[in-house]
N, C-alpha and C positions, 0 to 999 in steps of 0.2 A: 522619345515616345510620350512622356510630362506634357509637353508642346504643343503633341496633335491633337492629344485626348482632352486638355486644355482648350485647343481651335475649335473641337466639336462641340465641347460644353458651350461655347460663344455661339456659335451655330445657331445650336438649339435653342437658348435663350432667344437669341433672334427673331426664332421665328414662331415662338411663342407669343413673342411682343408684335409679328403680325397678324399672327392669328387670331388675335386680342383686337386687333385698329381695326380686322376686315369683320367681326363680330360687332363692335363699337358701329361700325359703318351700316350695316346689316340694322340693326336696331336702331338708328339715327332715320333711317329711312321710313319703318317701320311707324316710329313714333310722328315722323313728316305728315302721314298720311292720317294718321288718326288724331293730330292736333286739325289738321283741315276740315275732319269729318265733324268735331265739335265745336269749331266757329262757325260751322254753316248750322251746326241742328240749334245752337244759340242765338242765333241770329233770327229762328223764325222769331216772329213776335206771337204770344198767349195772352188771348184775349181772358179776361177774369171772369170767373163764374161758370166756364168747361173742367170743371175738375178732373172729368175722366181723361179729357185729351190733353190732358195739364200731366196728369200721371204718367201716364203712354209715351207723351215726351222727355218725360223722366227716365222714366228706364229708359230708352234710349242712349239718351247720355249717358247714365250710371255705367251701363255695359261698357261703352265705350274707355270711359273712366277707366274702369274696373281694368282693361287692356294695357292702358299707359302707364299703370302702376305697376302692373307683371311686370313691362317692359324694363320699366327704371329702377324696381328692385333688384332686375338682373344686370342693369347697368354699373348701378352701384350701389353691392352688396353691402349690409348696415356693418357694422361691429358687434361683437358681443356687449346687449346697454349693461350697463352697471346702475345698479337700484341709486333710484334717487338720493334715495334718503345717507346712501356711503357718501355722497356728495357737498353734503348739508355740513360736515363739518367745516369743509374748504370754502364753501359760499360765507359761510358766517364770521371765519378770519377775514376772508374779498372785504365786510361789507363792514369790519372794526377798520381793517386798516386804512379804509379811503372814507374814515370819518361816521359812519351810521351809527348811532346808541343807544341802546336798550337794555332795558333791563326788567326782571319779572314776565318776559314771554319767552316761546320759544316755539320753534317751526314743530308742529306734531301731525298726523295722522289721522282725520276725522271718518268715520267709518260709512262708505256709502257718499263720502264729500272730497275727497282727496287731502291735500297738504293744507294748513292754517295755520294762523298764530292761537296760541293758548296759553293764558294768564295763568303764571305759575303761584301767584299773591293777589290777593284782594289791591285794590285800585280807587282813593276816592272818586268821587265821581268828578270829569272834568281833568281829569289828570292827563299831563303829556306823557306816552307809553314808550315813542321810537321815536328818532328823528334821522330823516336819509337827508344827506345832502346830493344840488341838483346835479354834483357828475354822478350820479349812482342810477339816476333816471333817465334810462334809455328814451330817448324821442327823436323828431323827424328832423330837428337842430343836429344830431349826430348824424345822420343819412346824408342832409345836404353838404354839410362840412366834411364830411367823406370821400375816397374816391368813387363814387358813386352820382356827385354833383353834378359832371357832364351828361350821366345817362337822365338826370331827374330833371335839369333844365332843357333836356330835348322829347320831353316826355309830356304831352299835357295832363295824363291822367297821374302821373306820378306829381305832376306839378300840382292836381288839384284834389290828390286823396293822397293825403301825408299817412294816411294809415298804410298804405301801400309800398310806400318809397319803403318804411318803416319796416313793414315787412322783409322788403330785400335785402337791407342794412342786414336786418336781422340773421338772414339767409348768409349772407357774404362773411359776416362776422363769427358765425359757428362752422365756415370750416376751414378758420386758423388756427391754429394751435396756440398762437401765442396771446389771439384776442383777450384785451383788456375785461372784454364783458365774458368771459370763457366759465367760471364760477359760477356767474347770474344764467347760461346759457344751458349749462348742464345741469341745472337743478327743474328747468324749465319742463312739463308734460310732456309725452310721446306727441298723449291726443288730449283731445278735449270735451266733455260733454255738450256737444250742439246740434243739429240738426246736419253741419258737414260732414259728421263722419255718423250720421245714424245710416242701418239697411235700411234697403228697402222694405223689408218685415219691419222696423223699429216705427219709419216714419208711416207706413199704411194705417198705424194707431189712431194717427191722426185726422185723418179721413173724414171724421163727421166735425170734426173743427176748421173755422175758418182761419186757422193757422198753417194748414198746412198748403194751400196757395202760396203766401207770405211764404213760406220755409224750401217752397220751391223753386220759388224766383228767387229767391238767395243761391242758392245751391249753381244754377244755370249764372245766376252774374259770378259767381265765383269762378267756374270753370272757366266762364269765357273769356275772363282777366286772364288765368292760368295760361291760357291758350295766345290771347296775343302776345302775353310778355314770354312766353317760350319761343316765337317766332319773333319777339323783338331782341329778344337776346343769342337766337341762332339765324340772325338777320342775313336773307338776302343769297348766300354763296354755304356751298358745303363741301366736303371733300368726293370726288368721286370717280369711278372706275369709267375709262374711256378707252375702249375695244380696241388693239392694238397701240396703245400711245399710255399705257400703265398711271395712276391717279393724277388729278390735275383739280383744278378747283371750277364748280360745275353753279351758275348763277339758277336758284332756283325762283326766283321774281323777276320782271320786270325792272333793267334802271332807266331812267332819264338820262341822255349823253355826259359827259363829262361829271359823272356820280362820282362820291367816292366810296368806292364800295367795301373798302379796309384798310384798317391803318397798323402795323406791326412798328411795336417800342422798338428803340433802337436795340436793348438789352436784350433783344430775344434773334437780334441780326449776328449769327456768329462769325467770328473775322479771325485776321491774324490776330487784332490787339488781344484778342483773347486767350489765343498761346500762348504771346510774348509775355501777359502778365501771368500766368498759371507756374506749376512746377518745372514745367518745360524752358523756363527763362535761362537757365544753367547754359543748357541742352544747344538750344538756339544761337545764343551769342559766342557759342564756342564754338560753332559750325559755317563756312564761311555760303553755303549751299543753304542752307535755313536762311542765315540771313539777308542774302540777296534773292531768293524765291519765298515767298510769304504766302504762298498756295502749296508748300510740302508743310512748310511749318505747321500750319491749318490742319492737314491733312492727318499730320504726328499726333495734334492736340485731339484732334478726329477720333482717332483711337484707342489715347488714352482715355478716353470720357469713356467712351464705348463698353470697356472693361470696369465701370465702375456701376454698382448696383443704385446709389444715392447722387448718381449726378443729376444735377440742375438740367442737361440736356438730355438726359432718358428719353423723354419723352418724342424728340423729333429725331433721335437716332433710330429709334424703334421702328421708325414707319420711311427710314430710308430704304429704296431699291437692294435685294441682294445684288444685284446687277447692272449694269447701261448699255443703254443700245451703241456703244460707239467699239475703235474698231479692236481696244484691250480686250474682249470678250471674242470678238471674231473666231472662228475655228481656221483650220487654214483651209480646209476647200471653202469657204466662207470667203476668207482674202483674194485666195485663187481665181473668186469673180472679177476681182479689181486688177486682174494682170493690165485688161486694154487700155486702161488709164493712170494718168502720173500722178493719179490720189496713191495708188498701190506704196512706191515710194514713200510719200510724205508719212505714211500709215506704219512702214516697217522702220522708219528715221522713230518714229513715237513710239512703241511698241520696244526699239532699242534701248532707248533712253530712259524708259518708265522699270524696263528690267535692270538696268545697269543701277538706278538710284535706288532701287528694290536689295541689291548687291551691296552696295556703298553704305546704304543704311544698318540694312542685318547685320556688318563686322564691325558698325559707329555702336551700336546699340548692345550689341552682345558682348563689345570688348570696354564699354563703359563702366564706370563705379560709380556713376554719379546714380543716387538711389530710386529716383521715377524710373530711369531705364529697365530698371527689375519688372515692373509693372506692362512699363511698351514691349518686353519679350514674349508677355504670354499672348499678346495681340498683334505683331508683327507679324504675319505670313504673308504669301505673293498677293494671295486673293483678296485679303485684306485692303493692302496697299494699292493694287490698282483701282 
């Protein structure tokens, strides 16, 4: 009974993790369509000194904005932040121990101005206060030296606005845990006082100044960077639902013949080597069936992953098929179609075989002590294994 109620908890978790990828997909779409609608409204050109139809295009945009940010907050929901300033401890060891030195300041709270240095002692005048050295200074040298170097020499905007590249380093590097700049990262603003993140109440202030043209056209180049590099970094192919033939991968541009339109590390290609070196290596080389079939082996390693909350392949089990169209799944009036032809045979020769190793494995697995099999027991059933 442990077993079943076990099986069902895997279940459900399952299909939780699809109902998660078909929501994911759902909104991937979603946002598809409203990154298109903002390269096109960026793309009119505003002739200078129409303020009003300068504005009018504004909100336009903003709305649309306003949209994609719904969308991506629901994507990916924040954490609860934790105030800067519980931060400031840990950035201030970051910044002794790779060498910075100061002394008589200290990070404080200006009211109406956000975070600053503030002289805790009087300072002749001309006096050295801090001193960073340059690993401590984030720049566009760290971006290109990155793994990020291929995207930025195939980029010319990246190639020709290092504040940019700079920017994605930035992006890429806050959400590792173990980033070296993780201290300098976390102490950084939500936001920022500029004209990017003013409403449109904030910026209408502006109105009788000729700043707020300038502050518009900033706004419209910002998006429309936003917008191509969302489309250059979910280039080309998406995942998608294909009416009777269940997901497949669905080209949303135009390529030129012989394109290459994606490249998968080998790391993310799972195989047998990846049984043979896991916990399962015991397992395997004691079994003369493992070791001469390297698609059961796979299949074992398949499952144990499956049952773990922190595997490295969560993420591509989650959006495997509960099912396949082939003839393990069949019902038998299903089968029963294939009597007039000598597929029927080959079908019930596989269907034998897949059940007998189903059989051979549950008394290998159940009557083992070697300690992963503990683990393969709560994920071993028929349905599983077919």
């Amino acid at each position: 009974m442990g077993r079943k109620l076990q099986a069902k908890h895997i279940s459900k978790k399952r299909n939780v993790g699809k109902e998660t990828n078909k929501f994911h997909l759902q909104k991937r779409k979603e946002l598809a369509v409203l990154i298109d609608k903002v390269l096109k409204l960026t793309s009119v050109f505003q002739t200078t000194g129409n303020t009003l139809k300068s504005w009018d295009h504004h909100l336009e945009i903003e709305a649309i904005v306003k949209e994609i940010i719904n969308i991506e907050n629901a994507l990916y929901p924040k954490d609860a932040q934790i105030e800067r300033k519980e931060k400031l401890d840990k950035y201030l060891i970051w910044l002794r121990d790779n060498g910075a030195q100061f002394e008589g300041v200290e990070i404080s709270e200006f009211e109406g101005y956000d975070m600053g240095l503030k002289a805790t002692k009087d300072f002749p005048e001309d006096s050295l206060i801090l001193t960073v050295p340059g690993k401590l200074m984030l720049s566009e040298k760290d971006a290109i030296e990155s793994e990020l170097n291929t995207f930025i020499n195939a980029d010319p905007i990246l190639m020709n606005m290092p504040n940019i590249a700079l920017a994605m380093f930035l992006l890429l590097e806050r959400n590792k845990s173990e980033s070296f700049w993780k201290p300098y990262i976390d102490v950084l603003p939500e936001k920022y006082n500029t004209i990017l993140y003013f409403t449109a109440e904030e910026l209408v202030e502006l109105k009788p100044s000729p700043v707020l043209e300038s502050s518009l056209k900033l706004y419209r180049s910002i998006t429309r960077q936003y917008a191509y590099f969302y489309n250059k970094i979910h280039a080309g192919v998406e995942i998608s639902e294909f009416e009777g033939y269940d997901m497949g991968l669905k080209a949303t541009k135009d390529f030129p013949e012989d394109s290459l339109i994606l490249t998968v590390p080998g790391k993310l290609m799972l195989s047998e080597k990846d049984a043979i070196e896991s916990e399962l290596n015991t397992f395997i080389n004691a079994d003369p069936i493992l070791m001469n079939m390297p698609n059961i082996a796979l299949a074992m390693f398949l499952l144990l992953e499956r049952n773990k909350s922190e595997s490295f392949w969560k993420p591509y089990i989650d959006v495997l098929p509960e099912k396949y169209n082939t003839i393990l799944y069949f019902t038998a009036e299903e089968l029963a179609e294939l009597k007039p032809s000598p597929v029927l045979e080959s079908s019930l020769k596989l269907y034998r075989s897949i059940t007998r190793q189903y059989a051979y494995f549950y008394n290998k697995i159940h009557a083992g002590n070697i300690p992963v099999l503990k683990s393969l027991r709560d994920v071993f059933t028929f349905d599983n294994y077919r």
